[in-house]
C-alpha positions in Angstrom: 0.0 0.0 0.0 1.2 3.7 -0.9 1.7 5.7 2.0 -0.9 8.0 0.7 -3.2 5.6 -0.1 -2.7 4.9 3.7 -3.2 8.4 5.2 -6.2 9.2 3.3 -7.7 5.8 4.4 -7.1 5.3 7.5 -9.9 5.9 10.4 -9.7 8.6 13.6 -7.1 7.3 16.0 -5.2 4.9 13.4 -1.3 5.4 12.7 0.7 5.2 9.7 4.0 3.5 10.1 5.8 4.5 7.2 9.1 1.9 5.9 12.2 3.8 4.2 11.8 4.8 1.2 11.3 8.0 -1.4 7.5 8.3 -2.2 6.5 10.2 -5.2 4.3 10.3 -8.3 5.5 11.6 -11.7 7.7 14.5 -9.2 4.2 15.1 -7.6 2.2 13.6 -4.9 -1.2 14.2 -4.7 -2.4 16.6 -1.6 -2.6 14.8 1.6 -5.3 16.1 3.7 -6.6 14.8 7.3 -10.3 16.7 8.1 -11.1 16.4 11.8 -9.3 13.2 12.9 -6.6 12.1 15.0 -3.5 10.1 13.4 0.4 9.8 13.8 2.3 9.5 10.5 6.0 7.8 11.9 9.0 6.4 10.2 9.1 3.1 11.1 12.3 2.4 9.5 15.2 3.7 7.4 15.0 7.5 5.2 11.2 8.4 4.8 10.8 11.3 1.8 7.5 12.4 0.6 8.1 14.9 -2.4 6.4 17.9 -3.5 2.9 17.7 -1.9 1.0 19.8 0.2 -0.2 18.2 3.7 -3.5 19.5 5.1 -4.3 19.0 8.5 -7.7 20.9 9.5 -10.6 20.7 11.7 -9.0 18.8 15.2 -11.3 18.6 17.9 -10.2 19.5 21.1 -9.5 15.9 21.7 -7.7 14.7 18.8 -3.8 15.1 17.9 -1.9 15.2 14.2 1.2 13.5 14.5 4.1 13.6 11.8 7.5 11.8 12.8 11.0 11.4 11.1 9.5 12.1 7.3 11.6 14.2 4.9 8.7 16.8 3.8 11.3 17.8 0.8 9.0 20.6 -1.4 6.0 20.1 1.3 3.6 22.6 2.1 2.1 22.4 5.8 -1.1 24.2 6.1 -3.1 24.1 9.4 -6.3 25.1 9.7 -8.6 25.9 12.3 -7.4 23.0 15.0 -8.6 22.9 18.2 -6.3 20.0 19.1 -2.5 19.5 18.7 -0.2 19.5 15.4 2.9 17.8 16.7 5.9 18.1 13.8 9.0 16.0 15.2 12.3 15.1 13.4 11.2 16.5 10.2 12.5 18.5 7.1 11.7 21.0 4.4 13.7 22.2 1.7 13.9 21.7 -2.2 13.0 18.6 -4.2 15.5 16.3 -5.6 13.1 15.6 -8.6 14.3 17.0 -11.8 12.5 19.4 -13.9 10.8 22.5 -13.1 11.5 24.2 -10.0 9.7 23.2 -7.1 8.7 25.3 -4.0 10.2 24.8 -0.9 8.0 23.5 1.6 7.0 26.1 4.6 4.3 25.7 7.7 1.4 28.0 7.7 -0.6 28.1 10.9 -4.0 29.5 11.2 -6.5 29.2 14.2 -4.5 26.8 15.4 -4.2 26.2 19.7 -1.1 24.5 19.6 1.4 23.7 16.7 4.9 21.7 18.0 7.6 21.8 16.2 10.6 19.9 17.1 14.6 19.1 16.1 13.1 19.8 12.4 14.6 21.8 9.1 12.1 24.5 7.9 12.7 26.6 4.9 10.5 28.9 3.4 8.8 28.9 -0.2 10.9 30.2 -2.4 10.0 29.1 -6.1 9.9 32.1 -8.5 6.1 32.9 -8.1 5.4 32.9 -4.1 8.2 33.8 -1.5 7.1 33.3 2.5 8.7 32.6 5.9 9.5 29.2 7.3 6.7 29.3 9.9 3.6 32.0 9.9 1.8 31.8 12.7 -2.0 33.7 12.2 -3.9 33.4 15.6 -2.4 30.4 16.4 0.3 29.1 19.5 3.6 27.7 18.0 6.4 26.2 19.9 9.5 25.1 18.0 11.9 23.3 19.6 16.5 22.5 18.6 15.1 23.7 15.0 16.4 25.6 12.3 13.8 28.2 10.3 14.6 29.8 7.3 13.2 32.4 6.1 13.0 32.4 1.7 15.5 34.2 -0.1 14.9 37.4 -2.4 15.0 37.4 -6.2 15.9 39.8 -8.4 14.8 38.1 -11.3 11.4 37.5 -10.0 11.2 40.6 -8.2 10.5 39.1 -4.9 11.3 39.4 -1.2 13.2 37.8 1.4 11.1 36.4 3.7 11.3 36.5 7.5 12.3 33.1 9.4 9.2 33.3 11.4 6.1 35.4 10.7 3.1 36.2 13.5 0.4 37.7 13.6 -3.2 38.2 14.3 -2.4 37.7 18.3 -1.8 34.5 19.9 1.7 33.5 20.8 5.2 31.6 19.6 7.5 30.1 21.7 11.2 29.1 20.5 13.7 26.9 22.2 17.4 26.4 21.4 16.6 27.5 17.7 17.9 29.2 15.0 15.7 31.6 13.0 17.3 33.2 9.9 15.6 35.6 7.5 16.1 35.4 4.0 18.3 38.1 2.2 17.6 40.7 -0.3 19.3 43.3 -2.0 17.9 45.9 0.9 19.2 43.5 3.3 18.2 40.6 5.2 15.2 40.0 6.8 14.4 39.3 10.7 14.4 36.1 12.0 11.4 36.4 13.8 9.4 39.0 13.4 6.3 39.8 15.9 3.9 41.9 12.6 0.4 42.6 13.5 -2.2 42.2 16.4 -0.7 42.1 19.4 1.3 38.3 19.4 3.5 37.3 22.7 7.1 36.2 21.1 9.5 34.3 24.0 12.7 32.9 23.1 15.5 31.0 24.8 18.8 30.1 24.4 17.5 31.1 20.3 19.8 32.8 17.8 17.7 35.6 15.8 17.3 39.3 15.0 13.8 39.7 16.7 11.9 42.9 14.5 8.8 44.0 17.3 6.1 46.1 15.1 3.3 44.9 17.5 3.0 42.9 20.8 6.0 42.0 23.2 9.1 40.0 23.1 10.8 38.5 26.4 14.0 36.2 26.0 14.2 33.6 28.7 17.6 33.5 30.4 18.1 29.8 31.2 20.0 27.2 28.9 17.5 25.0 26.7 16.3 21.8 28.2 15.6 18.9 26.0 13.9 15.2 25.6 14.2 12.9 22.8 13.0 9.8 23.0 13.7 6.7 20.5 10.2 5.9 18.8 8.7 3.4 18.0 9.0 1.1 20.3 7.5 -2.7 20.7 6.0 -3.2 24.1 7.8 -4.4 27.2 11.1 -3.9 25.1 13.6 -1.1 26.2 13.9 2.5 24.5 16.2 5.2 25.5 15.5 9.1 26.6 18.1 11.5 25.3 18.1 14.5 27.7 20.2 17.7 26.9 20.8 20.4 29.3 23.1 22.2 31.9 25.6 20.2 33.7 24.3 19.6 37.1 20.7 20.0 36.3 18.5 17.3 38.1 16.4 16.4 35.5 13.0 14.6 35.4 10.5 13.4 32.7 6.8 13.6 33.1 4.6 11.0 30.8 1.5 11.4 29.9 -1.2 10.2 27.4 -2.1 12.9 25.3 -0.3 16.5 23.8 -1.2 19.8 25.8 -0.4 23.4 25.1 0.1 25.6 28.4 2.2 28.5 28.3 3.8 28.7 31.7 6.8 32.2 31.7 7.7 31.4 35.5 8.9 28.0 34.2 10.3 29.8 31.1 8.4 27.6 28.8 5.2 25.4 27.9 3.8 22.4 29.7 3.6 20.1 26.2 2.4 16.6 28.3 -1.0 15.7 29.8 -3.2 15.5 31.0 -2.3 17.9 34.7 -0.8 16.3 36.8 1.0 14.0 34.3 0.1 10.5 35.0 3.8 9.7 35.8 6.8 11.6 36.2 10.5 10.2 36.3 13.2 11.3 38.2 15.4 10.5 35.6 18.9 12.1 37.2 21.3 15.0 37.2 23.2 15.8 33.5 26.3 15.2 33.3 29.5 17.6 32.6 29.1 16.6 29.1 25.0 18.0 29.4 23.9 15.1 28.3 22.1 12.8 30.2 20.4 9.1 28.7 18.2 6.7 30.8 16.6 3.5 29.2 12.7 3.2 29.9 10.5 0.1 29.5 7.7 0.5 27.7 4.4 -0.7 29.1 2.3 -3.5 28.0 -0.6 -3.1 26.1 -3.9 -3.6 27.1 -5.8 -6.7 25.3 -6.7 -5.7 22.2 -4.6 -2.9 21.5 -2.6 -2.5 18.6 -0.3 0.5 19.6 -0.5 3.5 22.1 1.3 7.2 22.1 2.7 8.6 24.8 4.1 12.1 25.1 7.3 12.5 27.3 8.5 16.0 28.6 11.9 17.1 29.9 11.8 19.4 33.0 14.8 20.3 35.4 15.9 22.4 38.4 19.0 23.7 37.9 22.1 23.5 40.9 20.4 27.1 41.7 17.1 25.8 42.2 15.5 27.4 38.7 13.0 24.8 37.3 12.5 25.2 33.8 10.0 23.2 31.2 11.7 21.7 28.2 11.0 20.2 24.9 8.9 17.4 24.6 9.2 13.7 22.0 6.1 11.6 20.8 6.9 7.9 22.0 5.0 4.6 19.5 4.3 1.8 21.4 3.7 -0.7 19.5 1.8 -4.3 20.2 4.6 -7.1 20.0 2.4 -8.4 17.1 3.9 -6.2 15.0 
């Protein structure tokens, strides 16, 4: 079965596992859209590329969660629309297509109405293909937290008269939220264009431990002074078999992992970022030890059986920490597969 073929038929709560491979159709993949149900989308093996598409997710219920893991998006467009639940982007790329031919946009993520958008250790570059120019992420009314990822921003033309682009674009209120990032705008012959830049109605824009030239024309800007925290967590995973938590982070810090069942978005300044697991009080949290001079830190984790009749589960696990001066900060979060050991 094609991996599209897949996606489009697969049911509310179903997951793709995707083997390696380079999917495409005469250069072009036909649109991918998911209308108001949950599904995860995961490598399951091996390079994963889908080529020149455009991947729709719209409509989430409060309830329901988008998952994309470890896929090449190579000449993608993202467009969210109007989500109530979670868009959760992890281990992914963007950039130009290694088809031949005519030139193909690069892919970018475009974020309306959305309450939470995660983005996390992913490439994102902006369109850039002689007829439309635009920043790696814009954020409309939506809340956006990327995470370890690089955003660029497309580059001007001369020939086609256009723009660069800004790294990140948001507007129309709601708020973004980077972590150990890197946001470049794209160049033109004016010069080059903010990395993140906070346009119209009021948005909140926090970054940490984030290199970018931060243009304010509307709403407020605070940098966060502590060091990123991170979680990464090898997925998928068979049940009762062993995967590993990656944590990243200051030496010293004693560092914990919370687990819980579903995706949440709560902003949370004091902790100098975003609760990202739920639901509150996460159903288990790991006191996973203190990072080491290296500021790494990796703890093996068993995943659970399944219940009876259950072909797979997801589980959302969050890095937190207090550092050797008691600051607690939140981290970045990784999407854990369990998988029946049917599979």
């Amino acid at each position: 079965t094609h991996p599209i073929d897949a996606i489009q038929a697969a049911g509310d709560g179903d997951v793709v596992l995707v083997k390696g491979g380079f999917y495409y159709w005469s250069f072009t993949l036909p649109p991918i859209v998911v209308d108001g149900k949950s599904l995860a989308i995961v490598a399951d093996e091996g390079i994963v590329g889908f080529f020149d598409t455009t991947l729709t997710v719209e409509n989430l219920a409060a309830n329901q969660s988008f998952v994309i893991r470890g896929v090449n998006l190579s000449g993608t467009w993202i467009e969210l629309e109007s989500n109530a639940g979670s868009v959760w982007i992890e281990d992914c790329q963007t950039g130009l297509s290694l088809a031949s031919g005519p030139p193909y946009a690069q892919g970018r993520i475009e974020a309306t109405g959305c309450a939470s958008v995660v983005v996390s250790r992913s490439s994102i570059a902006g369109a850039t293909n002689g007829v439309d120019n635009g920043p790696g992420i814009r954020s409309s009314a939506s809340n956006v937290r990327v995470f370890e990822s690089l955003v660029e921003g497309a580059q001007g033309s001369l020939f086609s008269e256009l723009p660069g682009q800004p790294g990140v674009e948001v507007l129309n209120g709601g708020s973004f939220l980077a972590s150990g990032c890197t946001l470049n705008g794209g160049a033109w012959f004016t010069g080059t264009e903010p990395g993140l830049l906070l346009a119209s109605g009021a948005p909140a824009g926090y970054t940490r431990d984030t290199f970018a030239t931060v243009d304010v024309q509307s709403g407020t800007h605070v940098v966060f002074p502590e060091f990123r925290r991170s979680c990464e967590v090898d997925s998928p995973v068979t049940e009762g078999q062993t995967t590993t938590l990656h944590f990243a982070g200051f030496p010293g810090d004693l560092t914990f992992a919370a687990v819980g069942t579903a995706p949440l978005d709560l902003l949370f300044p004091a902790y100098q970022g975003a609760f990202l697991v739920g639901p509150l009080p996460p159903p288990l949290l790991i006191a996973a030890g203190t990072i080491a001079p290296t500021g790494f830190l990796d703890v093996p984790l068993t995943a659970p059986s399944l219940a009876p009749g259950l072909e797979f589960a997801s589980l959302w696990v969050q890095s937190a920490a207090v550092s050797a001066l008691g600051v607690p900060t939140l981290g970045s979060a990784s999407h854990l597969l369990v998988l029946d050991d049917a599979f």
